[in-house]
Steps between C-alpha positions, in 0.01 A plus 500: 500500500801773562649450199208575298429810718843577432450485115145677504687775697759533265199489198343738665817747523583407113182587405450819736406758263203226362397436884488900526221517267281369762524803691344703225134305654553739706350719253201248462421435887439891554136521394457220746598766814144705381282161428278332767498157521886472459805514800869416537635271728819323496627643181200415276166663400191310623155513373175509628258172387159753558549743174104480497510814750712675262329798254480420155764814418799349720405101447637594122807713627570193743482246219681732262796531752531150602516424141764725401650361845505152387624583150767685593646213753438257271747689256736540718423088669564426116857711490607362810486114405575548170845652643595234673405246229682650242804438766420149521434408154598604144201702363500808238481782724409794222228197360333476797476845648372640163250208436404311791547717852211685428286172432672312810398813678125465413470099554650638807229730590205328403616250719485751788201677394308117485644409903416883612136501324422113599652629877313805508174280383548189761536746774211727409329167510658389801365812707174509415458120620628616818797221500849561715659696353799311600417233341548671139877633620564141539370357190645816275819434676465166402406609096809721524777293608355239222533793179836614648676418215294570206652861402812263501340281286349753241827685443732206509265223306337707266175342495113603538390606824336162597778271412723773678282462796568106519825502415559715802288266717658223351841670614428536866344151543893386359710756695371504829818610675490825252167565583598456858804775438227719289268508831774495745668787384145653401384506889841592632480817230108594647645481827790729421232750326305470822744586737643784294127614489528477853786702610439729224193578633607567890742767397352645213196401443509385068539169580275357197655740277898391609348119434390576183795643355698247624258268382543650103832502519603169671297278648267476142795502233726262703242231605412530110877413454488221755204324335648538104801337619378220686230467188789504243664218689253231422670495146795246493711731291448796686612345783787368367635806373415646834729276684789502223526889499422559844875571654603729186148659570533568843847668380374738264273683758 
């Protein structure tokens, strides 16, 4: 497990300036600040499940910003994997960032916009049954830990959504221990985000707003790094090459 922190930390330094880019969501999570039925906590942007109580006026302005939210990070999801596959295995860099980024980047977000509407839908549902609302943080916990991997898998297999979905199902159920690093160092990141929320907040009182830059600028672009690694890995030559390289590697940084 250390050494493949190690070499997501030293991905995540190589590829710096394309890590950076997340903190331009800055620029996207603003309108949030002035929208009911959204907070910050812990270095990401919640939402309420209720948007029935919402006006008609700022229900479009909400769904128009988390839109252009969820396009924009699923650009710069789509940069961020592609950079360290292009590290990992021989592709045609000028090909693929003038013909297939920008439709990697929109497999990418209609994935997202399908979990956030069928989220948004289950818990609508879920409230107005009157069910524990615990209950539905367990079982969407449960949905996300099982489509970890599928950015991984749209960007690296280039395939349609669904197959991209079970080929990053299929991945987890044959790589437990990486999906055991992914969550690992997934919690131990939260935690770090909470407690810096934390002290923030006792001395000067932007705590959310300290965890959410440090959010955009590490905690979303490495763990991105640590999962495209890992996902790259379940290819035998990849791996290979990994290993044979690795010492003159570790020399160049």
């Amino acid at each position: 497990m250390q050494d493949v922190l190690a070499e997501a930390w030293r991905e995540y330094r190589h590829n710096f300036k394309t890590g950076l880019a997340f903190l331009l969501l800055l620029v996207f999570v603003l309108p949030f600040l002035y929208l009911h039925g959204f907070y910050f906590s812990s270095g990401s942007v919640f939402a309420d499940y209720d948007f029935a109580k919402l006006g008609v006026a700022e229900l479009v302005v909400s769904l128009l910003a988390l839109l252009a939210f969820l396009f924009a990070y699923s650009v710069f999801l789509t940069l961020t994997v592609f950079a360290v596959r292009k590290r990992y295995s021989a592709v045609k860099v000028h090909y693929f960032l003038s013909e297939q980024i920008h439709k990697f980047a929109f497999k990418v977000f209609a994935y997202l916009v399908i979990v956030l509407a069928a989220a948004w839908l289950l818990g609508w549902v879920w409230l107005s049954l009157g069910l524990p609302m615990a209950w539905l943080s367990v079982l969407w916990l449960l949905v996300a830990v099982a489509l970890m991997f599928v950015p991984q898998a749209i960007v690296i297999d280039e395939q349609d959504l669904p197959t991209s979905i079970e080929r990053g199902i299929e991945f987890e159920a044959k790589h437990k221990k990486d999906l055991a690093t992914v969550l690992a160092t997934g919690f131990g990141l939260t935690m770090a985000l909470v407690g810096v929320e934390f002290v923030v907040d006792y001395y000067f009182f932007v705590g959310r707003y300290a965890a959410l830059v440090l959010s955009l600028l590490f905690v979303m672009p490495f763990f991105e790094v640590l999962k495209s690694i890992l996902y790259l890995r379940k290819f035998e030559l990849v791996r290979r090459a990994y290993h044979a390289h690795k010492p003159r590697h570790h020399k160049s940084r």
